[in-house]
C-alpha positions as CSV (number, residue, x, y, z in Angstrom):
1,X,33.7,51.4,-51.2
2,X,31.1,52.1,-48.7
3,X,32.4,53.0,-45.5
4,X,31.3,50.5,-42.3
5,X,30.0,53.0,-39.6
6,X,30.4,49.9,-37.2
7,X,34.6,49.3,-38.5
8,X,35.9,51.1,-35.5
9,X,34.1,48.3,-33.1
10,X,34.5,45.4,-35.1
11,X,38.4,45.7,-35.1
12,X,38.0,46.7,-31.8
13,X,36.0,43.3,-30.9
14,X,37.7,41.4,-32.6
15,X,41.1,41.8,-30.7
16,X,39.5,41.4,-27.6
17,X,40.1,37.8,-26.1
18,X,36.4,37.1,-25.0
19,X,35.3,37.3,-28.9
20,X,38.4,35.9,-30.5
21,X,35.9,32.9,-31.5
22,X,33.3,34.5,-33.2
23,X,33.0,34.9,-37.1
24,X,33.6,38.3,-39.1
25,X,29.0,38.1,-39.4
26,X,28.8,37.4,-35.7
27,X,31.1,40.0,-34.7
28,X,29.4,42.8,-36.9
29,X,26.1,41.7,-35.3
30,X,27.6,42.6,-32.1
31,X,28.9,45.7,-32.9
32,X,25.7,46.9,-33.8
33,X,24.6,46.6,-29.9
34,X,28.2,48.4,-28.3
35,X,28.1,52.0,-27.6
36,X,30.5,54.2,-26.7
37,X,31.9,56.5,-23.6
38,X,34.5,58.1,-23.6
39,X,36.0,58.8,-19.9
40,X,38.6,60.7,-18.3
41,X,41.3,60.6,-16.1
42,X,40.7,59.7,-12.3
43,X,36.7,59.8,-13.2
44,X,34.6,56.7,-12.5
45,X,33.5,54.1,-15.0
46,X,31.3,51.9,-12.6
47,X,31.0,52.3,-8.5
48,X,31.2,49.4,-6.4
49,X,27.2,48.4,-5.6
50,X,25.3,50.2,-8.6
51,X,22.6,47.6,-10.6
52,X,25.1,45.9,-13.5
53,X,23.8,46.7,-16.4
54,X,26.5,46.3,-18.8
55,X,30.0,45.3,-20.2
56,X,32.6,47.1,-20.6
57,X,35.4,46.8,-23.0
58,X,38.6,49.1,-23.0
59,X,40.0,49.9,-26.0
60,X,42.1,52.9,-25.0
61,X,43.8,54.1,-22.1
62,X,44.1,52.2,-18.4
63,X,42.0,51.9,-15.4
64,X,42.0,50.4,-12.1
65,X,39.7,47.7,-10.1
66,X,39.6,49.2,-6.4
67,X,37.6,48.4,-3.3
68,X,38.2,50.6,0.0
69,X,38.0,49.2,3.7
70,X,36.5,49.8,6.4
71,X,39.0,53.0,7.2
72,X,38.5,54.2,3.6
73,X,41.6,53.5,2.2
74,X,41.9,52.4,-1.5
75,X,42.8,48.5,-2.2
76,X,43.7,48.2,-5.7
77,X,42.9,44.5,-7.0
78,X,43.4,44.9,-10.6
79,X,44.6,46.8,-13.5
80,X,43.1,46.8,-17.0
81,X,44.9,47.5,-20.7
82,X,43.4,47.9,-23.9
83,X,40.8,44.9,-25.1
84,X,40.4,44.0,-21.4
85,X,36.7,43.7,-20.6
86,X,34.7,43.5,-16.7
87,X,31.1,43.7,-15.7
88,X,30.6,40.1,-16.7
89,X,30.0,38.9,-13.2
90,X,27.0,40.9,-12.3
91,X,25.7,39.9,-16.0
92,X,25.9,36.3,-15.5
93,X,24.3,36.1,-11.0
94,X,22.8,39.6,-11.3
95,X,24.1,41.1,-8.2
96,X,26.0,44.2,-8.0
97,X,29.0,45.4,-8.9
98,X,31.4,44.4,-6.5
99,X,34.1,46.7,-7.0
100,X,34.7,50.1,-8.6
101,X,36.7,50.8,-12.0
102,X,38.6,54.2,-11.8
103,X,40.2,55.2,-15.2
104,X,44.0,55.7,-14.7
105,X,44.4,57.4,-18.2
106,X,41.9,59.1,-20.3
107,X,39.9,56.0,-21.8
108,X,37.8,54.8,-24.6
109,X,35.1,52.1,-23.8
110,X,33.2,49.7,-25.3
111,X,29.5,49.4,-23.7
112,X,27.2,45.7,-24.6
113,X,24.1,46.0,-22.6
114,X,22.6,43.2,-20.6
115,X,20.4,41.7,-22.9
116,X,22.7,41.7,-25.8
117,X,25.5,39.8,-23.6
118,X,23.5,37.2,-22.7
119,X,21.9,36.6,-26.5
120,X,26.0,36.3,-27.3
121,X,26.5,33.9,-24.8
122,X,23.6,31.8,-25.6
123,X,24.4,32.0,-29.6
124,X,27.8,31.4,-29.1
125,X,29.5,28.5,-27.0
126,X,32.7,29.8,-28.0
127,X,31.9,33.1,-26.2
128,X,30.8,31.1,-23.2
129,X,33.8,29.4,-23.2
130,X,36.2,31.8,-23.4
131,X,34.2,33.7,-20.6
132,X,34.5,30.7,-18.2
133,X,38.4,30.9,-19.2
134,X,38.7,34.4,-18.2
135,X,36.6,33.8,-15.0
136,X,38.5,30.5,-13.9
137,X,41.8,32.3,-14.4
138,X,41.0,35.5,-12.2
139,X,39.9,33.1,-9.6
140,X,43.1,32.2,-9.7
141,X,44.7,35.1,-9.6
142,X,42.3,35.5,-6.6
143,X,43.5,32.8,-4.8
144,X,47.3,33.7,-5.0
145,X,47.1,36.9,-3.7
146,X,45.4,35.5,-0.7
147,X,48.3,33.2,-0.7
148,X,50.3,36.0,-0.9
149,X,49.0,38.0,1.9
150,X,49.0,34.9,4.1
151,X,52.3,33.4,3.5
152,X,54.4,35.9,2.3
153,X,56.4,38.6,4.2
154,X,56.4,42.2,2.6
155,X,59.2,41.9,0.7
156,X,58.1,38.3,-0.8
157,X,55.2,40.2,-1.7
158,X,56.9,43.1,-3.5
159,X,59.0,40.4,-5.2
160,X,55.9,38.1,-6.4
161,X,54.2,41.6,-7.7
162,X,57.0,42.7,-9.5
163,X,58.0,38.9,-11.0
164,X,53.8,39.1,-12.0
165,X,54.1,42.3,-13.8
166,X,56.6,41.9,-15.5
167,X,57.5,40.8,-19.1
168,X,59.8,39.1,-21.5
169,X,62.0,41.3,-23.8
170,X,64.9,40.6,-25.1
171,X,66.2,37.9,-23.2
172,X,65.6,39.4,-19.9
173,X,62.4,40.2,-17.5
174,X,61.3,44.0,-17.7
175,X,58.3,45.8,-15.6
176,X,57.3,48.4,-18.4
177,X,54.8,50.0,-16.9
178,X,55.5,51.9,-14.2
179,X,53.5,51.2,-10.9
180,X,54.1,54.2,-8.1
181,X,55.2,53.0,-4.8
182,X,52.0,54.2,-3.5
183,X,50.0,51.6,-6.1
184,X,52.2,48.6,-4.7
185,X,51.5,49.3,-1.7
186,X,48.0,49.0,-2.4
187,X,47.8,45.9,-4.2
188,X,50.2,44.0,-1.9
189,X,48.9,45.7,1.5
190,X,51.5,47.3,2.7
191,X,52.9,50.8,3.4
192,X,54.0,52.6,0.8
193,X,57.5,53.4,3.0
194,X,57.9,49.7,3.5
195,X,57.5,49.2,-0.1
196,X,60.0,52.1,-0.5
197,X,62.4,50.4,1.7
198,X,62.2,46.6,0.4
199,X,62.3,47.9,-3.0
200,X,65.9,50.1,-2.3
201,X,67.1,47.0,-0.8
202,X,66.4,44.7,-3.7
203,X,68.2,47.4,-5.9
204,X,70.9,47.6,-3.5
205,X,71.2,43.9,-3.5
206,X,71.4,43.7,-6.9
207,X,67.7,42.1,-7.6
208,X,66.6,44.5,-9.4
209,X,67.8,47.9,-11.7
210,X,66.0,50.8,-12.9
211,X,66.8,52.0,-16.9
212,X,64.5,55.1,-17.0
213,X,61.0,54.7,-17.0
214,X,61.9,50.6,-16.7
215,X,62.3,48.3,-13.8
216,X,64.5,45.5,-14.9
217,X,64.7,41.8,-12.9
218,X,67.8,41.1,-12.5
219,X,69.3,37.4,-12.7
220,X,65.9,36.1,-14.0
């Protein structure tokens, strides 16, 4: 049986939610515009202001979305998994990239130019759909953490991160991948000793337990 140099990609695309609708033809067709980068741990994938020129999708590994203030300190806004793709912003207005992608892991990325994205999108409602989807539901994940910030007191903010990252298993909630107090502290805006503190107290309280590398909610 001949071997598909593009098979790697095509299972890879076709796990990732923004393609989920498109046939096994369409999907080898896109394949044959993706390339590849490989990138390592704490290196850059894309800088906040560079010319977007592409999307990125990560098949291996884990990376951050950051921005930095005014001081220079690091504000984490997202994290990204496996068949998790950005970039698509800047594709779709043209402006820059407004944040910065760091990888936390070493990762393996999927890279569609410009001009192949947008021949997707226009070939393929389905893609456009699913691409408004994704968009709509970051705006909303957008608009809770400026709730969040607003209305919310540290340790309702610790508790509303930790409730949001966590997951169902086995009849109880379970954060299995461990965020550093430092990281919280980022994405909530806090200290990282306040975050220390709140989260001692919600252990000590009985909120919340940690079973080795896993942070279990308690009476959820």
């Amino acid at each position: 049986m001949a071997t598909n140099p593009y098979g790697l990609s095509l299972v890879a695309l076709r796990n990732v939610p923004l393609f989920s609708g498109l046939s096994e033809a369409e999907l080898e067709k896109l394949t044959k515009a993706c390339g590849r980068r490989r990138v390592e741990r704490s290196a850059s994938v894309v800088l906040a202001g560079e010319a977007t020129d592409s999307l990125y999708i990560l098949l291996a590994g884990r990376a951050k979305v950051i921005n930095t203030d005014e001081e220079g300190r690091e504000i984490i806004l997202a994290w990204l998994g496996p068949n998790e793709s950005f970039g698509e912003m800047g594709l779709i207005d043209g402006s820059p990239r407004s944040a910065s992608v760091i990888a936390t892991e070493p990762c393996e990325l999927l890279v569609l130019g410009k001009d192949a994205f947008q021949r997707c999108l226009q070939d393929n409602f389905p893609v456009a759909q699913k691409l408004m989807q994704i968009l709509v539901r970051r705006l909303r994940e957008a608009d809770r953490k400026i709730e969040s910030l607003a209305l919310l007191d540290v340790y309702g903010r610790v508790a509303r991160l930790l409730l949001d990252t966590s997951v169902e298993e086995g009849g109880r909630r379970v954060i299995k991948k461990k965020i550093s107090k430092q990281d919280m502290a980022r994405m909530i805006g806090a200290s990282r000793e306040m975050v220390s503190k709140v989260m001692r107290d919600l252990e000590l309280g009985g909120y919340i337990a940690t079973e080795g590398n896993l942070v279990v909610i308690l009476g959820s």
